[in-house]
C-alpha positions in Angstrom: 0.0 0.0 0.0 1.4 3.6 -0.8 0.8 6.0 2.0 2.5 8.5 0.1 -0.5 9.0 -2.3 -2.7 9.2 0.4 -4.1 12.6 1.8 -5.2 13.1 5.6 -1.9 11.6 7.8 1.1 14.3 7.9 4.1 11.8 8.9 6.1 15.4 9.4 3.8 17.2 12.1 4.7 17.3 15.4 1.5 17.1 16.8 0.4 13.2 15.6 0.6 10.5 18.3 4.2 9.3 17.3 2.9 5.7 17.0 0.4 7.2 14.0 3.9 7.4 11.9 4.6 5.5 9.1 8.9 4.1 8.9 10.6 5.9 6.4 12.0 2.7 5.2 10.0 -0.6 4.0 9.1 -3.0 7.1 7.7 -6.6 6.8 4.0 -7.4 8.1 5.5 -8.6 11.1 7.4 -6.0 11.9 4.5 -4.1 11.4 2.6 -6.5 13.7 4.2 -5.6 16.5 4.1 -1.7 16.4 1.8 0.1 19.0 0.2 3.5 18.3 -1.4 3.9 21.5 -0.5 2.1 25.0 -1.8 4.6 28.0 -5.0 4.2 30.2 -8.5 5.6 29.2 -10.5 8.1 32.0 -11.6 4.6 33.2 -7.8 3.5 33.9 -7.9 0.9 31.9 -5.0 0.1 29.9 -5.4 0.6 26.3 -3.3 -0.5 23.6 -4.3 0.3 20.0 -1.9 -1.5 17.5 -0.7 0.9 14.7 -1.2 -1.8 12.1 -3.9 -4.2 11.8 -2.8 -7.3 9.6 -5.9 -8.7 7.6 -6.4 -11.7 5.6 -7.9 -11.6 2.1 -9.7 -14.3 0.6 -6.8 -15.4 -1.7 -5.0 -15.8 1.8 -2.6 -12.9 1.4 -1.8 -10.4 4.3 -2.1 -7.4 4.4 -1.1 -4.4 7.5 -3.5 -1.6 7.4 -2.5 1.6 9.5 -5.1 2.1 11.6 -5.4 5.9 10.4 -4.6 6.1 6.7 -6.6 2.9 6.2 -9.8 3.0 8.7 -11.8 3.0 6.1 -10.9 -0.1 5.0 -10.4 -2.0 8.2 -14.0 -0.7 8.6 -14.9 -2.7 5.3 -13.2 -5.7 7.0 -15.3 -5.5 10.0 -18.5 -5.5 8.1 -17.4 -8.1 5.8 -16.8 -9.9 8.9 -20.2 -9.9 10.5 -21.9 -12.0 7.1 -22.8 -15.0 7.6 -22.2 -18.2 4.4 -25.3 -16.9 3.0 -24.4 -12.9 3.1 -26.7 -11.8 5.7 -25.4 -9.2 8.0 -25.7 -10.6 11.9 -25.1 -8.3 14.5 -24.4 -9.0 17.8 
């Protein structure tokens, strides 16, 4: 995926949570796997870790890290394509 093409995510700013950065130089998905954007507590306390990639499986089997800003969108595709059933129909829960 080129993040370069993509508006919305200014790797240079100063102000972005530093784990919202994309590397400068390519990484494997596993590498990617293992990177944490966010890893604090919430008002509740609770410890919160968001992962700054989330590695998806397509149907042809092949992985895939999506950065959970420049692609939420699509990881929100994921999670709806998720929630068919064999026959198509949406089941929430």
């Amino acid at each position: 995926m080129n993040h370069e093409s993509k508006p919305g995510l200014d790797t240079e700013s100063s102000s972005i949570n530093p784990g919202d950065r994309i590397a400068d130089e390519n990484q494997t998905i596993d590498e990617k796997a293992q990177q944490i954007a966010v890893d604090s507590p919430d008002i509740t306390i609770t410890q919160i870790k968001i992962p700054t990639y989330f590695v998806v499986e397509g149907e042809d089997g092949n992985k895939e890290a999506l950065h959970h800003v420049e692609d939420a969108e699509e990881i929100s595709d994921v999670i709806r394509q998720a929630r068919v059933d064999e026959n198509g129909d949406r089941k929430w829960w």
